[in-house]
N, C-alpha and C positions, 0 to 999 in steps of 0.2 A: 634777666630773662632765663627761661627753662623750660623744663615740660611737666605740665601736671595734667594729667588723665588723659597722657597722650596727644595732648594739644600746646601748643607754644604758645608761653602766656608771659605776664608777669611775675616771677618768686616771691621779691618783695620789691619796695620801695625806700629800702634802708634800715627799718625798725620794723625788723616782723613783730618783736614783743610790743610795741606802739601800736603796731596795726590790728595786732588783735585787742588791749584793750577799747581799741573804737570799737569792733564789732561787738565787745560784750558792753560796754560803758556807754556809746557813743554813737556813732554811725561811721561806717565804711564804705565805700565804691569802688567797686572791681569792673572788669570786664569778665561776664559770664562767653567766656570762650571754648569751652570742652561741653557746651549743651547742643543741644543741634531739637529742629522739628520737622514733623510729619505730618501732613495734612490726609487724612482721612473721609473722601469723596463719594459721591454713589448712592442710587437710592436706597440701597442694602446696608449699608454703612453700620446701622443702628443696630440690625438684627446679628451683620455677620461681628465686628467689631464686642459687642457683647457676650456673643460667644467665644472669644479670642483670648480675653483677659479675665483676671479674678474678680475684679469687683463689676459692680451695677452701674455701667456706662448706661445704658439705655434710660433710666429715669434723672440722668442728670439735667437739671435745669441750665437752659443758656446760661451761657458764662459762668460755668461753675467748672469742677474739674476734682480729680479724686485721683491717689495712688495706685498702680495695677501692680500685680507682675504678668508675666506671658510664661507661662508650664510646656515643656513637652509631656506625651502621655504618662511616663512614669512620676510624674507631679515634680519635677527638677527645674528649677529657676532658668529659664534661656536668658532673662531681662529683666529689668524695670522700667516704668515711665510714669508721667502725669499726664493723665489725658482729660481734654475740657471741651466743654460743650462750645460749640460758636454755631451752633443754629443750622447751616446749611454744613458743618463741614466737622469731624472732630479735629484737633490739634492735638500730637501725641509729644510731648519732651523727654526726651531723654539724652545718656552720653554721646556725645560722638562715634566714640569707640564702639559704642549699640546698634546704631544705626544701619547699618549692612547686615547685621545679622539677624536682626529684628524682622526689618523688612523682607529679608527671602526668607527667613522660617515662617513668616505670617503669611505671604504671596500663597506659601503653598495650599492653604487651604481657601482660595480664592478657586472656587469650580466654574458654578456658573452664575456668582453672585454679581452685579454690577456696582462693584467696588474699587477702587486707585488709592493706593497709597503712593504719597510724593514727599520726597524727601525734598528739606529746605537747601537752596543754595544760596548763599553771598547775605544773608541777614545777620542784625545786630544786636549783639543785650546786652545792656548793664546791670549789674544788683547794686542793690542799696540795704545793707542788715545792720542791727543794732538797734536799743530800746531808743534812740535820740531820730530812728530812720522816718518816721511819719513825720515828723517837725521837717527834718530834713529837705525831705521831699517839697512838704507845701510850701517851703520857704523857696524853693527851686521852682515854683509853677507846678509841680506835680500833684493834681488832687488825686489823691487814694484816699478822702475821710469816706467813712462806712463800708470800708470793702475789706468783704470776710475770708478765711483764709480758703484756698483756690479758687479766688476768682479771677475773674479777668476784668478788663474795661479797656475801652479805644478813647481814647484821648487827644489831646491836642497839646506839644509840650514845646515851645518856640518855632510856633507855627510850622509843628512838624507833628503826622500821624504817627501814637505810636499806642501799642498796646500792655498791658500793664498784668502784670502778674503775681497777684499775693501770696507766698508761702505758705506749706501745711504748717499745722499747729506743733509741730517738732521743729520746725524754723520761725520761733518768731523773730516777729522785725526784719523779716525777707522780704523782698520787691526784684522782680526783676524788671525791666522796661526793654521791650523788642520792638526792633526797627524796621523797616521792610514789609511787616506783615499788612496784609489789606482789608479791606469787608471780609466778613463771614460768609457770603459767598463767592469769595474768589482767596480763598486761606494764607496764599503764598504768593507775594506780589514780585520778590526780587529785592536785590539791593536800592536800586532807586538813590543811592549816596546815603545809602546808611551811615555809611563810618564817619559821614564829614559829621553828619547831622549827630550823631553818639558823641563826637567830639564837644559838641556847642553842647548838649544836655552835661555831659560827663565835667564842662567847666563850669557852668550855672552851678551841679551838686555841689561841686568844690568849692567855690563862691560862699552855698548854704551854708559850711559846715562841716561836710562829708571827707574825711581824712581818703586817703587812695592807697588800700587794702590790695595786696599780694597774694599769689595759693599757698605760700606757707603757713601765713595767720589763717586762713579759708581754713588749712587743712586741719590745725588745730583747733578749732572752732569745731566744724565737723564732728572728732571725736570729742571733743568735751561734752556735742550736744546726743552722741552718742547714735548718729545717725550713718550707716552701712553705708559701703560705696558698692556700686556691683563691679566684679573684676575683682575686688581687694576683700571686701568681708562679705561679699553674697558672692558665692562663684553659682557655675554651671551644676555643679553634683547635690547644692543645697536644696533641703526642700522649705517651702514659704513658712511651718508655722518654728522651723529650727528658727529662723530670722531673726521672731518675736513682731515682727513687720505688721501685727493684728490690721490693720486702717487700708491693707493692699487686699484682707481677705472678703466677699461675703458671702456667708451661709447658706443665704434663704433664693439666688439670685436662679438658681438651676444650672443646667450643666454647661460646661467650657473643656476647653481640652486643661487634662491634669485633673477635671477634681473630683473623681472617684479617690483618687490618694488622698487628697486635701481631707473631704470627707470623711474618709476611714482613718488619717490621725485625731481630727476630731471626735471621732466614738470611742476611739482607744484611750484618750484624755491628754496625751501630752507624748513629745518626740523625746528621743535617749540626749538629746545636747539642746543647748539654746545660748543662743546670741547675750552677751556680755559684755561689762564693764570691768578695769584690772587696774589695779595699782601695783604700783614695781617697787618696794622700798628699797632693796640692794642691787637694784642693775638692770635693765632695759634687754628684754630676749631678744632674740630676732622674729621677723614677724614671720608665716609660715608663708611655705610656696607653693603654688600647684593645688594638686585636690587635697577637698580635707581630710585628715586622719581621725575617721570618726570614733576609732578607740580611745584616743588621745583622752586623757584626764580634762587637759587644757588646751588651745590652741588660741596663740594670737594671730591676728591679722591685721593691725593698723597700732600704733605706737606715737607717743608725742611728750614732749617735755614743756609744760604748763609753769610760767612763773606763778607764785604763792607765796603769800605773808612769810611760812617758813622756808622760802627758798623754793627753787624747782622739785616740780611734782614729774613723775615720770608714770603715764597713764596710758592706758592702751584699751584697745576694742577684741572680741575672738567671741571663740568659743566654749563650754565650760560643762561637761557631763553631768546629769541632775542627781545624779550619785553623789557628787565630789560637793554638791551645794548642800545635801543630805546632811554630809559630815562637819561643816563647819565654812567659813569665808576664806580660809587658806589654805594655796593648795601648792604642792611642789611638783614644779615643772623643771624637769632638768637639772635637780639641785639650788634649784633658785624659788625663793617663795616668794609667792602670788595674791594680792587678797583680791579676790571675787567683790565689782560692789553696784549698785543700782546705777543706770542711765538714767536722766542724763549727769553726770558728774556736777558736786557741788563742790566747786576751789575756790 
């Protein structure tokens, strides 16, 4: 046991390098503990929430759902989330650690809309990833055949309500299954015996197939698939298109708070750094702290050591100046060289 993103979780289960190849080979089941939601209420819901975040919440179709971020005015990242249509109500997912701060920077522009954001207590999620994780599933009673990535579906899984959550298309073979949650008109029901009920699903998975995946393997996984944590490689000072996070932005949607900046890096063509891939061949940096140093050549932020045919791969996530990508794929950071290379990593 330990803490990963702030939350007490499982590390591993014995064999991180086992545990991750289930997630890439196979199928894994964790406990999704460090996500938390937000139920999103009010007649106003649709107009003010759309204006809140980047993308086009307002034309999503029930049970669908799309990547945001949340900008303060100078267009700087406060957060991320996934937020999904449930018909009377949105559901916002995001970290834990997000959560508090999310919710009173968004409050504040709460005037005279009739709007409630409610943070979730005492609910339950599992995932389930890997190319093996659909089998997985229906061989556990989970039907997810035909559901596209951010959907959702309410289900029935040993005569327990539970609702079901597809991954974007940077996760496949992602599922998460949450517990507690109720109708779309009443978003947030309570625990209800979540955890007993998670238990009886989470041993059916294992039953299926589903090896039981730790946040170490999670974490490497993660950067292999080349996908930013916020707090670790999206902080507070970044702006959305440094990311590379394209699928959180739209264009055409009109105005939200931040995207006057949004907008004006887009007519200028392109920001001074952008979100990367690294390979370490003689030694692993440290990863950066704090704000970013946007002079910096390079900057990493997230780090991992990948078994591979030839032995351990030493790979990392950062930052990378489009000067220094101008010049060639290697770059020297602190006397140590770096090759620059496409997400998501192919080991």
């Amino acid at each position: 046991m330990g803490t990963y993103n702030g939350v007490e979780t499982a590390l591993s289960f014995g064999s991180p390098a086992g545990e991750l190849a289930a997630l890439r080979q196979g199928c894994g089941v964790f406990a999704v503990a460090w996500r938390s939601l937000i139920a999103v209420t009010g007649k106003d819901r649709v107009r003010w929430l759309h204006n809140m975040v980047t993308n086009n919440v307002r034309d999503l179709a029930v049970n669908r759902g799309n990547y945001n971020f949340v900008l303060n005015a100078q267009g700087r990242i406060l957060g991320d989330m996934c937020i999904f249509n449930r018909g009377e109500s949105f559901l916002l997912e995001t970290d834990t650690s997000q959560v508090e701060t999310l919710v009173n920077a968004m409050k504040r522009f709460i005037i005279m809309d009739k709007v409630e954001l409610t943070p979730a207590a005492g609910l339950t999620a599992l995932g389930v990833c890997g190319p093996e994780a659909a089998k997985t599933l229906a061989t556990a009673g989970v039907d997810i055949s035909g559901m596209a990535a951010m959907e959702t579906r309410e289900i029935s899984v040993a005569g327990h309500s539970v609702t079901v959550i597809a991954g974007p298309e940077s996760k496949p073979g992602w599922y998460e299954i949450w517990l507690g949650l109720s109708t779309p008109d009443q978003p947030i029901n309570g625990p209800d015996d979540s955890s007993s009920h998670a238990q009886e699903i989470w041993a059916k998975l294992i039953g299926a197939g589903a090896l039981p995946v730790g946040s170490e393997a999670l974490e490497t996984w993660r950067i292999l698939r080349g996908i930013p944590q916020y707090g670790q490689d999206i902080r507070n000072s970044d702006l959305p298109q440094e990311t590379c996070q394209t699928t959180a932005l739209n264009f055409t949607k009109g105005c939200y708070i931040g995207q006057e900046i949004v907008e004006r890096i887009r007519s200028r063509g392109h920001v001074h750094r952008q979100f990367s891939g690294f390979e370490f061949p003689a030694g692993v940096p440290e990863p950066a702290k704090g704000e970013p140093d946007r002079k910096a050549m390079a900057e990493i932020t997230s780090v991992a050591r990948v078994p591979a045919a030839e032995g351990t791969k030493n790979i990392g996530l950062g930052y990378v100046r489009r000067e220094v990508l101008a010049a060639g794929p290697e770059v020297d950071l602190n006397g140590l060289t770096i090759r620059v290379v496409e997400l998501p990593f192919e080991i």
